[in-house]
Structures are given as structure tokens and as C-alpha cells.
Kinemage of the C-alpha trace (Angstrom):
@kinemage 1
@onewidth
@group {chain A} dominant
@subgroup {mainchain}
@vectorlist {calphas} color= white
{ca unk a 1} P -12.130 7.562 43.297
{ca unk a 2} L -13.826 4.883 44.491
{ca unk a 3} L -13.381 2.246 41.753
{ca unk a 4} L -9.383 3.475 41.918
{ca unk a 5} L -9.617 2.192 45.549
{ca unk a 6} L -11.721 -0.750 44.923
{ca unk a 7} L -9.285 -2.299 42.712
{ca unk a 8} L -5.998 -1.818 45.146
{ca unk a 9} L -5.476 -5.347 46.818
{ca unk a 10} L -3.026 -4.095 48.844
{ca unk a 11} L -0.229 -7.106 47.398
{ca unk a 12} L 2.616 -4.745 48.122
{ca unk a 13} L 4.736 -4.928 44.214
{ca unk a 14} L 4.008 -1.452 44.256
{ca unk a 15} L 6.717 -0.814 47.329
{ca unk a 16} L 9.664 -0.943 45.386
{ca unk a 17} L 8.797 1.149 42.892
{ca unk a 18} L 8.057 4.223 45.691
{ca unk a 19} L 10.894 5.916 45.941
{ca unk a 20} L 9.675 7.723 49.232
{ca unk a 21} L 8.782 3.807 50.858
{ca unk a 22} L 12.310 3.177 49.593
{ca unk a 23} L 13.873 6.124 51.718
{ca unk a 24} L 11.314 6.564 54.617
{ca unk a 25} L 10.583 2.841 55.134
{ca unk a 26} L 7.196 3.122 56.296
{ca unk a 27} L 3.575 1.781 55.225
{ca unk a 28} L 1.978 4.435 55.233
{ca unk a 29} L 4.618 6.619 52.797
{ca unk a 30} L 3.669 4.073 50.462
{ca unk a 31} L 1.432 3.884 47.303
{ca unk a 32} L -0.890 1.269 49.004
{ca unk a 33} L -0.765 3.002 51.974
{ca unk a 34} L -1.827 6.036 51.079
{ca unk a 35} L -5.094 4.440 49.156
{ca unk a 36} L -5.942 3.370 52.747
{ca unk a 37} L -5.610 6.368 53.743
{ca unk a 38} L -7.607 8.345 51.065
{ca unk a 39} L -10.181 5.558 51.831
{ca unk a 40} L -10.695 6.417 55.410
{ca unk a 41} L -11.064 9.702 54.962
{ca unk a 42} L -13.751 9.485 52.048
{ca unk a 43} L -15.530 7.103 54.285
{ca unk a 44} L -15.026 9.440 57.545
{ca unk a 45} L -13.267 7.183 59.648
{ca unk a 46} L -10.020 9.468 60.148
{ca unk a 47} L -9.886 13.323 59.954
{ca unk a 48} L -8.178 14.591 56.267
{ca unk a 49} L -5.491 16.157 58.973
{ca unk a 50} L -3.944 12.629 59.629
{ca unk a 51} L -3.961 11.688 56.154
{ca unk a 52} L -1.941 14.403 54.813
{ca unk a 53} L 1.564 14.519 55.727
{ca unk a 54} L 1.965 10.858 53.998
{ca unk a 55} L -0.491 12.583 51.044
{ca unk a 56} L 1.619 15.116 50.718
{ca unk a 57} L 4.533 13.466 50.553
{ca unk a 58} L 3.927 11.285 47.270
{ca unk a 59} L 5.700 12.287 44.324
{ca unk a 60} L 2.887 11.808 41.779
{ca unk a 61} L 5.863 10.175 39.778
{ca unk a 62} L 3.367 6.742 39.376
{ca unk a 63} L 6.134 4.221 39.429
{ca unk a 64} L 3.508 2.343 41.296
{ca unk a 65} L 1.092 2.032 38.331
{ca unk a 66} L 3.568 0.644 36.149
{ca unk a 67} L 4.594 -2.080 39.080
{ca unk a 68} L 0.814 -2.624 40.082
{ca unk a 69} L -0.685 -5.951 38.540
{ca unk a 70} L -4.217 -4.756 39.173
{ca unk a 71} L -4.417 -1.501 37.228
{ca unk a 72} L -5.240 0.940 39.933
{ca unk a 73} L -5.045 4.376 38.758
{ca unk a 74} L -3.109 5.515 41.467
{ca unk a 75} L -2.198 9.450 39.420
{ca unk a 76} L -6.034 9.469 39.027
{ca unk a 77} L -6.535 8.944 42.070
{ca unk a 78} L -3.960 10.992 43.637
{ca unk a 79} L -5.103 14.019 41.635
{ca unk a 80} L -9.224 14.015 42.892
{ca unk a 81} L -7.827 13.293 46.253
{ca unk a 82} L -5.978 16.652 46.168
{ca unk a 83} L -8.249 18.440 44.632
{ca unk a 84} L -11.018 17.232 47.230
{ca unk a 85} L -9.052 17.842 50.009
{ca unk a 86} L -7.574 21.424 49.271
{ca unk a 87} L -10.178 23.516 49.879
{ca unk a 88} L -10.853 21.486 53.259
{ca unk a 89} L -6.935 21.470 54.501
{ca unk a 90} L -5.057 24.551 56.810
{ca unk a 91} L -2.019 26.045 55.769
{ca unk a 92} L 0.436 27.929 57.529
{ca unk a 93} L 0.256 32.291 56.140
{ca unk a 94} L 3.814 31.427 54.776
{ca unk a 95} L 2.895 27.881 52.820
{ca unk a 96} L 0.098 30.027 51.724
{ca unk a 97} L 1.555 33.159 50.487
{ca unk a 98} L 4.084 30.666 48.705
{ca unk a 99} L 1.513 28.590 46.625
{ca unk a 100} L -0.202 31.497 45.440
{ca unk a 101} L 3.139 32.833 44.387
{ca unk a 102} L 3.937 29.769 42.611
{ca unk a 103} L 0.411 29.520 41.277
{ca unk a 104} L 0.349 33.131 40.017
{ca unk a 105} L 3.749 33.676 37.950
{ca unk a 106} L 4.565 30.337 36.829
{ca unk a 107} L 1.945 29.389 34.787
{ca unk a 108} L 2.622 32.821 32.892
{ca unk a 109} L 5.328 33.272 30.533
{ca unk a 110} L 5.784 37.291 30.995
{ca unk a 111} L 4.989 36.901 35.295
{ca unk a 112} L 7.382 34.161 35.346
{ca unk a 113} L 10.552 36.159 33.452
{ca unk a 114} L 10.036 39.172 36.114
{ca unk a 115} L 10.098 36.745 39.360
{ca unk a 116} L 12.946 35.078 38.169
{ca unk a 117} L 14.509 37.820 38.110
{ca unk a 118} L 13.947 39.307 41.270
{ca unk a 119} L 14.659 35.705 42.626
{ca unk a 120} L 18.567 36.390 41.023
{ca unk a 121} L 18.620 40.045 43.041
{ca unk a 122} L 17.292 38.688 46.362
{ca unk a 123} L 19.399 34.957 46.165
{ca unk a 124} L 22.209 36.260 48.020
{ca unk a 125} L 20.087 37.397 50.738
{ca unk a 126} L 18.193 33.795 50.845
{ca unk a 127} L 18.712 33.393 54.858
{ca unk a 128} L 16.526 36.670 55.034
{ca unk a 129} L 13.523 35.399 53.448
{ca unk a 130} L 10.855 33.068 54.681
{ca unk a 131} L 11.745 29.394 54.846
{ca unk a 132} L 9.107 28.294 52.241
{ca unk a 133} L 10.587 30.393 49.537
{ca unk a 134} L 14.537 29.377 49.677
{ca unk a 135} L 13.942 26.243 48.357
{ca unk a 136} L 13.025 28.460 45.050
{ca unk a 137} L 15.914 30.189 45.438
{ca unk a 138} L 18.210 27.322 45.263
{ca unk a 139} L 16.844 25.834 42.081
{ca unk a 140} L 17.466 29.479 40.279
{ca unk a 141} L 19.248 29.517 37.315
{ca unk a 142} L 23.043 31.099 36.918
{ca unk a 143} L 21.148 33.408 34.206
{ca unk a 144} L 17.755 33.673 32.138
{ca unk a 145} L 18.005 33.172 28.437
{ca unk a 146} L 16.524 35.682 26.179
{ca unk a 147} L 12.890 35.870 25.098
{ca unk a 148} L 12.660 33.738 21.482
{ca unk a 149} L 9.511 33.312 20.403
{ca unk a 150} L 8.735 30.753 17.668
{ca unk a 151} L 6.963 31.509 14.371
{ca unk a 152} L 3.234 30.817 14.254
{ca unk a 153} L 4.243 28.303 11.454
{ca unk a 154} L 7.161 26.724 10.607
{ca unk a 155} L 7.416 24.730 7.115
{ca unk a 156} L 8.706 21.538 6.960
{ca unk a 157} L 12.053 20.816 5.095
{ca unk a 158} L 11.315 18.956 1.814
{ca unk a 159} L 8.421 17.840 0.873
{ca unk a 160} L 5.619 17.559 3.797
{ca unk a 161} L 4.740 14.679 5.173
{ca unk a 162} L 2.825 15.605 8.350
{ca unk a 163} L 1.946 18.608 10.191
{ca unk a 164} L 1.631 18.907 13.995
{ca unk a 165} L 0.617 21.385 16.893
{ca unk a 166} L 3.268 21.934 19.413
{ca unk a 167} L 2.719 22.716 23.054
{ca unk a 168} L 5.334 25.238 24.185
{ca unk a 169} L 4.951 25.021 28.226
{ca unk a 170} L 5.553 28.026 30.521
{ca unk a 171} L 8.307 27.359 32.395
{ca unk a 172} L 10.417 26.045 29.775
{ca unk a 173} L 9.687 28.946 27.666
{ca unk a 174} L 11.669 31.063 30.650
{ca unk a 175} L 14.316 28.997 31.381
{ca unk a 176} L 15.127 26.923 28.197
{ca unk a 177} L 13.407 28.200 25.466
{ca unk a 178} L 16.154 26.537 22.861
{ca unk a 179} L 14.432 23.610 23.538
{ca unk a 180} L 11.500 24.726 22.008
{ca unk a 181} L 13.652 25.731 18.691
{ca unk a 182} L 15.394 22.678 18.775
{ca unk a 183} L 12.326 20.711 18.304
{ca unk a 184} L 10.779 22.401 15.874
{ca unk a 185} L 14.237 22.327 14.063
{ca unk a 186} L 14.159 18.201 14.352
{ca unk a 187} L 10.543 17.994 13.007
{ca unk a 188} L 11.169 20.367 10.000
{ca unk a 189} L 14.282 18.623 9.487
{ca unk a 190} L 12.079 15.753 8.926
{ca unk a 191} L 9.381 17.062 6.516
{ca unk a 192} L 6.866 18.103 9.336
{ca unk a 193} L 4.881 21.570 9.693
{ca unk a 194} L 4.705 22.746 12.746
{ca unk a 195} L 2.464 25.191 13.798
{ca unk a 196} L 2.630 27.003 17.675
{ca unk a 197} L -0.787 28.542 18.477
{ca unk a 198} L -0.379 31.708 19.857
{ca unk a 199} L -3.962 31.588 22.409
{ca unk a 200} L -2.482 28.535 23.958
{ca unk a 201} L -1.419 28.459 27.886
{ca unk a 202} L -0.126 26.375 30.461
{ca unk a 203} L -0.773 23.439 30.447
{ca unk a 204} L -2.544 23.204 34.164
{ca unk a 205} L -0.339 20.282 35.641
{ca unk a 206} L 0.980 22.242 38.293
{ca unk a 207} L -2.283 23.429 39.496
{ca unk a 208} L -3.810 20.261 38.947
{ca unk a 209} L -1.315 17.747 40.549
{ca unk a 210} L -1.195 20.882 43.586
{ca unk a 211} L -5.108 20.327 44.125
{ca unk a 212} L -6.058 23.747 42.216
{ca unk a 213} L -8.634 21.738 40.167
{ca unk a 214} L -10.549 25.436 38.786
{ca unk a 215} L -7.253 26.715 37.697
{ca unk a 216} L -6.472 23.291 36.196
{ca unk a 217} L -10.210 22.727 34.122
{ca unk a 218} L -9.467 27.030 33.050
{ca unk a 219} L -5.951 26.150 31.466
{ca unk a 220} L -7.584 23.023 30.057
{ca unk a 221} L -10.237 24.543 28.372
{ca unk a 222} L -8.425 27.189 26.673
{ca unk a 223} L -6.197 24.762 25.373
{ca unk a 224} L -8.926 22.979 23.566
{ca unk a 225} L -10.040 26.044 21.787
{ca unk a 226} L -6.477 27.765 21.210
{ca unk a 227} L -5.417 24.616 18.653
{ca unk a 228} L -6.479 23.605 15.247
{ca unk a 229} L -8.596 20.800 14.715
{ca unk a 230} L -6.673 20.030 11.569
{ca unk a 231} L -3.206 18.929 12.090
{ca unk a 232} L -1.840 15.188 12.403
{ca unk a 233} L -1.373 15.623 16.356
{ca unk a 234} L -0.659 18.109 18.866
{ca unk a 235} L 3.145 17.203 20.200
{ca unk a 236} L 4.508 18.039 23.544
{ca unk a 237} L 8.126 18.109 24.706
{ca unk a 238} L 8.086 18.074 28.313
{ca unk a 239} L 7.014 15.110 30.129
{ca unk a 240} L 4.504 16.854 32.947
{ca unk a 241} L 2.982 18.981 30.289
{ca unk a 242} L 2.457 15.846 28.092
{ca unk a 243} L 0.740 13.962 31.536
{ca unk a 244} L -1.354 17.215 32.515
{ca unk a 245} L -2.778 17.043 28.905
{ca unk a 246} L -3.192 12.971 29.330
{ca unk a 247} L -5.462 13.866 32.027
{ca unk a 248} L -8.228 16.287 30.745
{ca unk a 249} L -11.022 14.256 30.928
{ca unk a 250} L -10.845 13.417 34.564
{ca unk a 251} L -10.099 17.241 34.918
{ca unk a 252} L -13.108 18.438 33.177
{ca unk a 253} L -15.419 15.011 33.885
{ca unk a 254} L -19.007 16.531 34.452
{ca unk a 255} L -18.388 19.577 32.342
{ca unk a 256} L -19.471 20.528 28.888
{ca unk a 257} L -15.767 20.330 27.771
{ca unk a 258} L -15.165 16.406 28.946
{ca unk a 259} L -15.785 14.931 25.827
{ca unk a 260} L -13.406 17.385 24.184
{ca unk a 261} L -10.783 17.189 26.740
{ca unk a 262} L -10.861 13.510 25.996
{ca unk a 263} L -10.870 14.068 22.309
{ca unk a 264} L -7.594 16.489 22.924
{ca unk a 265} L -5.995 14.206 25.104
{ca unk a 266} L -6.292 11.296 22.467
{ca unk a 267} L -4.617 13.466 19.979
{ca unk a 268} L -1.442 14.341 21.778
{ca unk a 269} L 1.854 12.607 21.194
{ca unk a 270} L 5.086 13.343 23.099
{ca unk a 271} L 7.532 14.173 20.204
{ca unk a 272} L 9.740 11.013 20.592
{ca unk a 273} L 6.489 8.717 20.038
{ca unk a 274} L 5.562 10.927 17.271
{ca unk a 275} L 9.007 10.876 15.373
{ca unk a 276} L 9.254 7.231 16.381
{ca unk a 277} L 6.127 6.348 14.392
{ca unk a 278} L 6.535 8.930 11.410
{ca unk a 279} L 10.006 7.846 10.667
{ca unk a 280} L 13.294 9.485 10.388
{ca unk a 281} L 14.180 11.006 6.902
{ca unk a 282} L 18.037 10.691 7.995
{ca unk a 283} L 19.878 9.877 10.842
{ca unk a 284} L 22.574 11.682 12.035
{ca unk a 285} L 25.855 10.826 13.031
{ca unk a 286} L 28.494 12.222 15.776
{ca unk a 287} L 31.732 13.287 14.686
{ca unk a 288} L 33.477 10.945 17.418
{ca unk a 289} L 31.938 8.246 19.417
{ca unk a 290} L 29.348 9.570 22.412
{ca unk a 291} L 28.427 7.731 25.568
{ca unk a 292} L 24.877 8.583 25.756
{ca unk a 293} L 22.793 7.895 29.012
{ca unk a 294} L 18.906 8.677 28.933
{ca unk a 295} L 16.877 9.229 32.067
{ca unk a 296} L 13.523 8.380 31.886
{ca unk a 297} L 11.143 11.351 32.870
{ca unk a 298} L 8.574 10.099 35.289
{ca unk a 299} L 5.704 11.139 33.866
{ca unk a 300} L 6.910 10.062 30.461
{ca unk a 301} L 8.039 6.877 31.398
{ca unk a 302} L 5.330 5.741 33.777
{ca unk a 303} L 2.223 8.164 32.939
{ca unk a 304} L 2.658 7.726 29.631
{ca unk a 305} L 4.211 4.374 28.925
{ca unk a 306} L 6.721 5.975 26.839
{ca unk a 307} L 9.968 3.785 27.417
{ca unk a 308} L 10.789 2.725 24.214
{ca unk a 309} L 10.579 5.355 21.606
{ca unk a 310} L 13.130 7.912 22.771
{ca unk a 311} L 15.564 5.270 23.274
{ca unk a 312} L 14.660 3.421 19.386
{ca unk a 313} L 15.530 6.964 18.290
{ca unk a 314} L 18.663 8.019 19.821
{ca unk a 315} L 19.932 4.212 18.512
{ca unk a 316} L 19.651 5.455 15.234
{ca unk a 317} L 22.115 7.906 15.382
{ca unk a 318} L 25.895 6.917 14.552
{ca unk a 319} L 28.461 7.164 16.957
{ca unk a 320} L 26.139 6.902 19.998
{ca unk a 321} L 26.680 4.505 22.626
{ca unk a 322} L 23.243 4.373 24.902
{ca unk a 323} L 23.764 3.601 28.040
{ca unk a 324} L 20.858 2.696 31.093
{ca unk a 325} L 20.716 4.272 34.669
{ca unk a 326} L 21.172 1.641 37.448
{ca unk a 327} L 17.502 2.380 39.277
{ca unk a 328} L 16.763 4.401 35.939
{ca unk a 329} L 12.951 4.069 37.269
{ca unk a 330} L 12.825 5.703 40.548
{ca unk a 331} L 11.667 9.586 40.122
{ca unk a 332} L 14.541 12.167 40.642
{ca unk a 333} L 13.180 14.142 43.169
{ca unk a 334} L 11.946 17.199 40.848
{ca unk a 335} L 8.243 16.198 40.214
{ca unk a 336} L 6.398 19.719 39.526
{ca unk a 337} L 6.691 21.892 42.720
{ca unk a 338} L 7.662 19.036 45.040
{ca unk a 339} L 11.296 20.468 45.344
{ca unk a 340} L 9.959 23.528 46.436
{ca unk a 341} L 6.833 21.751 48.728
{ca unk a 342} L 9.325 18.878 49.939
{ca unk a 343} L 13.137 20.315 49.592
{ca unk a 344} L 14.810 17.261 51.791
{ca unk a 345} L 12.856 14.779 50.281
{ca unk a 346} L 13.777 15.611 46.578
{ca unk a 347} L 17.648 16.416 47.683
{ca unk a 348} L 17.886 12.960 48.868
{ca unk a 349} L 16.470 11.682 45.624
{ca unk a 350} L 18.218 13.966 43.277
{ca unk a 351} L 21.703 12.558 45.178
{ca unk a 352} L 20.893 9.117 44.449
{ca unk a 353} L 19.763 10.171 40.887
{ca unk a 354} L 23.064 11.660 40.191
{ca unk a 355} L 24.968 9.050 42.263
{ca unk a 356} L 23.039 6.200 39.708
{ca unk a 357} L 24.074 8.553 36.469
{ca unk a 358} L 27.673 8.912 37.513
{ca unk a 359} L 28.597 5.647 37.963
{ca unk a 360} L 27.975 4.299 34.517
{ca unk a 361} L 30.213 7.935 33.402
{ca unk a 362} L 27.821 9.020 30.432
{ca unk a 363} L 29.161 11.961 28.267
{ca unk a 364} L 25.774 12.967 28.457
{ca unk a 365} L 22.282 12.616 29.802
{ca unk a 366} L 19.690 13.437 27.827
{ca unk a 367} L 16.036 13.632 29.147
{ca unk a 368} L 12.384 14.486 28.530
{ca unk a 369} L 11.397 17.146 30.794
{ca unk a 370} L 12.641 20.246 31.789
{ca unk a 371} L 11.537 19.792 35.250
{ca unk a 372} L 14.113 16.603 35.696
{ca unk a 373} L 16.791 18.912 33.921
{ca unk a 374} L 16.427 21.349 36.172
{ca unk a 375} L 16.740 18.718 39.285
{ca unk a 376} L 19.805 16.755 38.082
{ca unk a 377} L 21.673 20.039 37.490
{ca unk a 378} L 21.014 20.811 40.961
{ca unk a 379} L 22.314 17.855 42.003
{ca unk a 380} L 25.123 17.439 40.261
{ca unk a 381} L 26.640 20.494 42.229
{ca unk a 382} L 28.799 22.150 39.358
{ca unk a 383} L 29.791 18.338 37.859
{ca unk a 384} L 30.588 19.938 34.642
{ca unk a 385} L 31.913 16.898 32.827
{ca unk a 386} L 28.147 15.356 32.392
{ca unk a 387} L 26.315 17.439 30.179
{ca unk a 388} L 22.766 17.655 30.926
{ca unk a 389} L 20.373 18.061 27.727
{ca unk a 390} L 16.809 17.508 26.392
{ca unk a 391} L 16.237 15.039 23.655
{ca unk a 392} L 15.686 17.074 20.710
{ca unk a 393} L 18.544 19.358 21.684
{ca unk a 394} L 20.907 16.277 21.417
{ca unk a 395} L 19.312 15.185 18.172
{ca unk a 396} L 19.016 18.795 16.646
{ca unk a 397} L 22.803 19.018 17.359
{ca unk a 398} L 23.638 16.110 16.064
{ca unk a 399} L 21.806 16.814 12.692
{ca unk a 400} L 24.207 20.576 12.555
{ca unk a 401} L 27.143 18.720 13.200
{ca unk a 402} L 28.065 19.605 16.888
{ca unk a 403} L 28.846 16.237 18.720
């Protein structure tokens, strides 16, 4: 934590790329305000209470490290901060109760099914229940898609030219588990095994990036054990997941399991930079001509450095016209639980998200992360004329013949 603050020299590139500095206007809701901040309070000059309301009002979306000439690991950072602080800070019985919720069924597949649907039953009754849960409430699907678990192994189509672990998620298993499908339909498609451990778990991004560091190093750890050591790469589909699994060795740092958290983080690709370096075995084509916008996922984008790839790949197939988002890199608002943690904030930015998408009047937006999905649907209000879809959906319909 210390060298991440050492390095900040406080220059100020990293204020346009904040997206809360760019609505709230002030220093201290800024990236290098908030090092200051962290900095006082390791160093006992001001009380953690001060620092936290600007804390705890940062995305974790990292535009900042991708603006910031000096290389300060501001996620890094962010993420010890948090977990340093939570078992110091006071929260309100209600901000309580509605972590652990969050913490508790999430994370789970089977915990997560059952309180989305008692969310459905108690949504029209919203103004009855505490204010920290409605938030929740509002981002609640129109339905929950049936349970579809994948095979344990999937062979490839044609002769095999690679064979990969795929991370699954927890939410996404819930609330769009055809995205799941449709990637391992893309890989196959392409002459790679897939295989889907059945002991892996969440990921541990939301309890990590929520300051819920043992939860975060438990997750983590199982992961390492649940996949096989021999397969090309482990491949992720969702942005946050792919970021949370980035950051295993600073999760588990001083623990037996850093040097394999490490080790696992070095092996896993998102499936864009995967497919990107394997190779297509075909391209498809759409039937007509599609305008095409792609939003980059924060933590693809900027955690990840992944720019590039998803957007070399969706060139490739015919008919598509690819489109950028004015202000394409300022986070959306959705950011783990910060639309539930910081519902005015994340409005505002999912507005001017959906305000940026509509005025260059894409056919489509396709998009990394389930979490971003989630947010720009919200936003768009019932805008049914922009469809909203993941990457390898697009591409796996593209490849049956359905654009």
C-alpha cells in the first residue's frame, strides 16, 4: 500500500478519467484524492471516519490507472484499503443486514435463484421494505431463466486445437446462463475443448472489492484446486470475474497459496483475448448489414488492458458495422454492488451511459460483463429498439444464422 502511494505524484491526468470527479467536481472524489486520503489515515493523521464517504464512493472501475503516467496501482490499492478498513468502520443495522445478504446468496448459485425470487414476490411492495434493499429491487429481472447446467466437457468441433477451463460466475449463472452456452458453443465451434469444473465457485470479486478479504482468499483458494492443471488456459466471460481472478496474489500475499494464486492468475484469459490469439476457424456473416456498438467493460478494458481483442473479433464478421461510444471509457455506473451501495451515483452514470450509446443509434450493444448488461438495461428504461447482448451471444448467433 505504501509503494501504491509512494508512486502517486498527484499530476491530476487521472481527473478526467473519474467519472465520480467528473459528476461531483470535487478533489477529494477523485483518484488522487483519495490516495491522500488512504495516506493519512495509514499514517494516523485523520480518523478512517473522514476518509470514507469519498472511499466509498469510488467505483473501482480504474479508469485512473489507464490515464496515470506513473503506474500507481490505484485497484490494488483500493482493494487493501477496504479490506483494512472494514473490520475498523460502523455501519448502520440496515447497511449491515444488507451486506450480509448480498454476501450470503450471491456468491451461491442455488441461494441466489431462491432470493431472486422472493425479490419478484416482494417488488411490488418495494416502499415497504428498508431503504438499503430497494435499490435490489429495482435492478430485478422481468423473469429468471431456467437452471442449464453445462456438461463437465464439451468436445471441440473438428479436429482439436486447444482445450480450455471456463469460469462460469454466480450471478450470471442465475440471471443469464445462455451466456455461458453461448460461449462454449463459439469455442467448440472453433476446435476448442472446453471443460467446466464442477468444485469451482465464485469468483470472490464481490467480497473482495466490498473489503471481505477472508471470504475473498476462501473463494480464491478453492478455485485453485477445483481446475485442472492441464488445459491451454482457464477462460472467463465476465469482466469482474476475469479482474477478481487477476488479483489473487495480492489476495492471498503472505499465504501458502500466493504463489499459486499468481500461477492461476497468469493462466487466465478473458475469452475475446483467447479467441483473438488462437484464431478464428470461420467467420461468420449477418444476413443483412448490423450497426454494432461495443461498450467496453471496466474491468476488462482498464483492469485488464483488454481494448483491442473483442473489437479485432467482431471486425471479422461480415455485415457488421462497429461503431465507438462517445465517452466509451467512463464506467457505467454498475461496478459489482455499487448500484446497490451507491443507487444515485450509478443512475446518474448509467443515464449518461445510455445517453452516449443512443446517440450514435447502434442496432446493438454488445458487452463483456454481465454486471454492465444488467446496468444499461436499467437504464435504458424499456428502450427496446437497442438490443443489449454479451459478446459471445452476438458471435454464437451469428455463426447459427440469426442476425
Amino acid at each position: 500500500m505504501a509503494d501504491a502511494i509512494q508512486k502517486c505524484v498527484h499530476c491530476g491526468f487521472c481527473l478526467p478519467a473519474c467519472p465520480t470527479y467528473q459528476v461531483l467536481g470535487e478533489e477529494m472524489d477523485s483518484p488522487r484524492g483519495r490516495i491522500f486520503l488512504m495516506k493519512e489515515v495509514l499514517e494516523d493523521r485523520i480518523a478512517l471516519d473522514s476518509a470514507l464517504p469519498y472511499v466509498d464512493k469510488c467505483l473501482g472501475c480504474v479508469g485512473c490507472e489507464t490515464a496515470c503516467p506513473s503506474g500507481v496501482p490505484y485497484g490494488e490499492l483500493l482493494t487493501a484499503f477496504r479490506a483494512t478498513a472494514e473490520p475498523q468502520r460502523e455501519r448502520s443495522m440496515s447497511n449491515r443486514v444488507m451486506r450480509k445478504f448480498v454476501l450470503t446468496t450471491l456468491p451461491f448459485v442455488g441461494r441466489f435463484r431462491w432470493a431472486l425470487r422472493i425479490g419478484m414476490l416482494t417488488k411490488p411492495f418495494s416502499r415497504l421494505v428498508p431503504s438499503s434493499f430497494r435499490p435490489m429491487l429495482q435492478l430485478l429481472p422481468m423473469s429468471i431463466p431456467a437452471s442449464r447446467p453445462l456438461p463437465e466437457v464439451n468436445s471441440a468441433v473438428g479436429p482439436r486445437r486447444a482445450r480450455v477451463a471456463l469460469h462460469i460466475g454466480c450471478a450470471q449463472q442465475v440471471l443469464a446462463p445462455e451466456i455461458n452456452w453461448a460461449t462454449v458453443r463459439v469455442l467448440t465451434q472453433n476446435g476448442v475443448e472446453v471443460v467446466v469444473p464442477k468444485a469451482q465457485v465464485c469468483c470472490g470479486a464481490l467480497a473482495a472489492h466490498t473489503g471481505e478479504m477472508s471470504q475473498a482468499k476462501s473463494f480464491a483458494a478453492q478455485n485453485i484446486h477445483a481446475f485442472p492443471a492441464d488445459v491451454d488456459a482457464i477462460v472467463t466471460n465476465a469482466a469482474g470475474c476475469g479482474s477478481g481472478i487477476h488479483e489473487y496474489g495480492l489476495w492471498l500475499k503472505g499465504t501458502a497459496e500466493e504463489e499459486a494464486g499468481a500461477a492461476f492468475a497468469k493462466r487466465t484469459q478473458d475469452v475475446s483475448q483467447f479467441l483473438d490469439q488462437l484464431g478464428l476457424v470461420s467467420s461468420p456473416q449477418t444476413k443483412q448489414p448490423v450497426r454494432v456498438a461495443y461498450h467496453d467493460a471496466c474491468h476488462l478494458g482498464h483492469a485488464q488492458r483488454i481494448k483491442q481483442p473483442p473489437r479485432k473479433l467482431l471486425k471479422k464478421i461480415a455485415g457488421v458495422e462497429l461503431v465507438e461510444i462517445p465517452n466509451g471509457e467512463i464506467c457505467c455506473g454498475s461496478a459489482g454492488t455499487y448500484n446497490i451501495e451507491q443507487p444515485e451515483m450509478a443512475r446518474r452514470l448509467g443515464q449518461e451511459k445510455v445517453a452516449s450509446i443512443q446517440s450514435v443509434q447502434p442496432d446493438i450493444v454488445v458487452m463483456g460483463n454481465i454486471g454492465c448488461m444488467m446496468q444499461i438495461r436499467s437504464a435504458l428504461n424499456g428502450d427496446s429498439k437497442i438490443k443489449i447482448m454479451h459478446t459471445m451471444e452476438f458471435f454464437d448467433q451469428c455463426y447459427r444464422g440469426e442476425w
